[in-house]
N, C-alpha and C positions, 0 to 999 in steps of 0.2 A: 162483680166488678165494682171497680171505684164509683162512687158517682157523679166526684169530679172529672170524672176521664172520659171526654166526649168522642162522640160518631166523628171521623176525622174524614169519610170518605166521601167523593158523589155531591160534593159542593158546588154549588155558583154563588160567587165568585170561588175559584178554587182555595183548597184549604193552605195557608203561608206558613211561613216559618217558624214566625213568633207562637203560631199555633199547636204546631208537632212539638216546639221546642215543653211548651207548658204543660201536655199530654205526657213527656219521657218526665219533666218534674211531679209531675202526682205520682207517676208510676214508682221511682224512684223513694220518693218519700213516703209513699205505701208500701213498700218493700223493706227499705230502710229501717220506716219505725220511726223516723225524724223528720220532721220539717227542717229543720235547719243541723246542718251535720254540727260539730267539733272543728275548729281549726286544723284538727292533725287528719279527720276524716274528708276533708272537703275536697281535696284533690280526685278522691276517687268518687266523691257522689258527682261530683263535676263530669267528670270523664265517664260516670256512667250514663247521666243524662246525656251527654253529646252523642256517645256511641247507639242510646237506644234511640233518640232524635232522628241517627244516619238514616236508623237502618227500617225505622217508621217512615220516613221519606224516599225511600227506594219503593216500598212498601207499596204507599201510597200510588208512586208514580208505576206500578207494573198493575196495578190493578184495574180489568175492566168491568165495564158494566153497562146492560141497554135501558138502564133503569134512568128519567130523566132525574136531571142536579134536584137536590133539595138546598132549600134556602135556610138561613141559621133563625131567621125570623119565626119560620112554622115548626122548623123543630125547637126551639126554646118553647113554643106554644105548646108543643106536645109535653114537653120537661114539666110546665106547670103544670099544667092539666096533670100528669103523672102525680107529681107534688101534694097537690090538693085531693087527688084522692086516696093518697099513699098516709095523707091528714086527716082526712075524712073516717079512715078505717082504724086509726090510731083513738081516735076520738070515741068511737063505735067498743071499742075493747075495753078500753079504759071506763067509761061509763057503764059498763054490762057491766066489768067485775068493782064496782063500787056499790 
């Protein structure tokens, strides 16, 4: 998966719009191949973002769970923590094969 493309579920405060909306643009432009389309293609990356936006907020709202909210605060902590050992190991490779 992307790894701009975050856990969008099981939030407090729950997850907004501007949120889904940013999740269907990586996806889009990982799929794409583009970060920013073509004038003549923008219509349809538009309209695919919206359409995948919909249908990830449907998504979102039919899905349950007994699992309490997680906060964006400790999952970002977890992101780092990932990060740095994702760093850490890079680091480890690199200096073996040197």
């Amino acid at each position: 998966m992307c790894r701009n493309i975050r856990c969008l579920h099981n939030f407090a405060p729950p997850t907004t719009d501007d949120e889904v909306r940013e999740a269907a643009l990586q996806f889009v432009r990982k799929v794409s191949g583009s970060t920013h389309p073509s004038r003549a293609n923008t219509p349809a990356f538009e309209q695919a973002i919206d359409e995948i936006a919909a249908a990830t907020r449907r998504m979102l709202d039919q899905l349950v769970t007994n699992a309490p909210p997680k906060t964006r605060e400790a999952e970002a902590l977890k992101g780092r923590e990932r990060h740095e050992k994702r760093m850490e190991r890079e680091v480890r490779i690199r200096t073996a094969s040197a």
